[in-house]
C-alpha positions in Angstrom: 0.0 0.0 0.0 1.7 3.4 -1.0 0.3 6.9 0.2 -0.1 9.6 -2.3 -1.1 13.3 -1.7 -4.3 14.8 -3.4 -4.0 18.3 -4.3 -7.3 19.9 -4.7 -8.0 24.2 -5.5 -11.2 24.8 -3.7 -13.6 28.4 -3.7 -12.6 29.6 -0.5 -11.2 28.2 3.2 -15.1 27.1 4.3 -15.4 25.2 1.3 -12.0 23.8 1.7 -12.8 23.1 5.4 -16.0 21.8 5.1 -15.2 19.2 2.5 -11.9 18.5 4.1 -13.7 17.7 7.3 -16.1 15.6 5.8 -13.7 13.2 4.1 -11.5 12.6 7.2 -14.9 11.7 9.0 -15.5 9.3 6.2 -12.3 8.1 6.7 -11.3 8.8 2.6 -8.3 10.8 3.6 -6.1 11.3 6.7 -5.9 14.5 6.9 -6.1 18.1 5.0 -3.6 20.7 4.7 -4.8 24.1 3.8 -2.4 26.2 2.2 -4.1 30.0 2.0 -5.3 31.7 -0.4 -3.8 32.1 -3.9 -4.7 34.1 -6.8 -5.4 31.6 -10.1 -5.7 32.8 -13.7 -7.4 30.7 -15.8 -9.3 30.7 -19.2 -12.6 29.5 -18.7 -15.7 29.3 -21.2 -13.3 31.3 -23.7 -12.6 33.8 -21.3 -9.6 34.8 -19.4 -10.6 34.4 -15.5 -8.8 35.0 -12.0 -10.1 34.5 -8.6 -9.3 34.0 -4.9 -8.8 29.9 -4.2 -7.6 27.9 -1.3 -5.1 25.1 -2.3 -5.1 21.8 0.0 -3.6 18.8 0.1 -5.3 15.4 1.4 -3.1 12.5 2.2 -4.9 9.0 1.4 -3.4 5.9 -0.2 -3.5 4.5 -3.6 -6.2 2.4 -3.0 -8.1 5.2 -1.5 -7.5 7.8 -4.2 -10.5 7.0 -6.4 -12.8 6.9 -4.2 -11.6 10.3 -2.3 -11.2 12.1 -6.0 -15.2 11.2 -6.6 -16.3 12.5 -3.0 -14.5 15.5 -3.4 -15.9 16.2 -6.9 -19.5 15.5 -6.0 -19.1 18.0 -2.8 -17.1 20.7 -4.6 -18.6 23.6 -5.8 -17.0 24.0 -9.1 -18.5 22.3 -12.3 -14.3 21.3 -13.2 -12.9 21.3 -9.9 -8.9 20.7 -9.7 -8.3 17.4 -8.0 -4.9 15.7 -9.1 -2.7 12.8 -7.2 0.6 13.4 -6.6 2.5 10.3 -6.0 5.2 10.0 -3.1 8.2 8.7 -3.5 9.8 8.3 0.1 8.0 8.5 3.3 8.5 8.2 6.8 7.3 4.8 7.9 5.6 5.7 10.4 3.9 8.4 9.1 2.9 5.9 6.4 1.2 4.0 9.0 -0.2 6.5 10.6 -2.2 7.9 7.2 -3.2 4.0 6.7 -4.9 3.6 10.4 -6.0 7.0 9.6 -8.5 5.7 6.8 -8.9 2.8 8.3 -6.6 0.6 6.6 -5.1 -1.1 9.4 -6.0 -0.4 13.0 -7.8 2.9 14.1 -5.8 5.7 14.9 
C-alpha cells in the first residue's frame, strides 16, 4: 500500500474546510492541509478568469484515491474542480502508517 497526496483548488477556506472535514470523517483521507489563499488565472468558457482559491492537500493511499477524488468532486462547488494525485516517492514509515490507520486501513488511529 503506497500513500499519495491529493492536491485539490477549492472556492474559499469554508469550502475547503468543510469538504476536508467531511472526508476525514469518512475516513477517505487522513488528513487536509490548507495552504491559503492564492490568486489563479485561468481561461474558462473562452474567457480569461482570476479569482481568490484555497489550495489543500489530502493524504490518502493509492487504494483510497478514487474513491476520495469522486467525494471530493460531487461536494465541490465547481463544475471542473482541480483534484490531481501526486505520488510519493519516500516516506516516513511511520507516518505511512499512521495515514493508513487514519483511513482505516489497518488499525484505528
Amino acid at each position: 500500500m503506497s500513500v499519495v497526496s491529493v492536491y485539490v483548488i477549492f472556492a474559499n477556506a469554508d469550502e475547503a474546510e468543510r469538504i476536508g472535514r467531511t472526508v476525514v470523517e469518512e475516513r477517505l483521507a487522513a488528513c487536509i492541509n490548507l495552504l491559503g489563499t492564492c490568486r489563479s488565472i485561468y481561461r474558462w468558457r473562452g474567457a480569461i478568469e482570476a479569482a481568490e482559491e484555497v489550495p489543500a492537500i489530502l493524504k490518502t493511499t493509492s487504494e483510497t484515491a478514487d474513491a476520495l477524488i469522486s467525494r471530493v468532486a460531487g461536494l465541490h462547488s465547481y463544475d471542473v474542480p482541480c483534484i490531481a494525485v501526486w505520488p510519493i516517492d519516500k516516506l516516513l514509515l511511520s507516518y505511512a502508517e499512521w495515514v493508513e490507520q487514519s483511513i482505516g486501513t489497518i488499525g484505528n488511529a
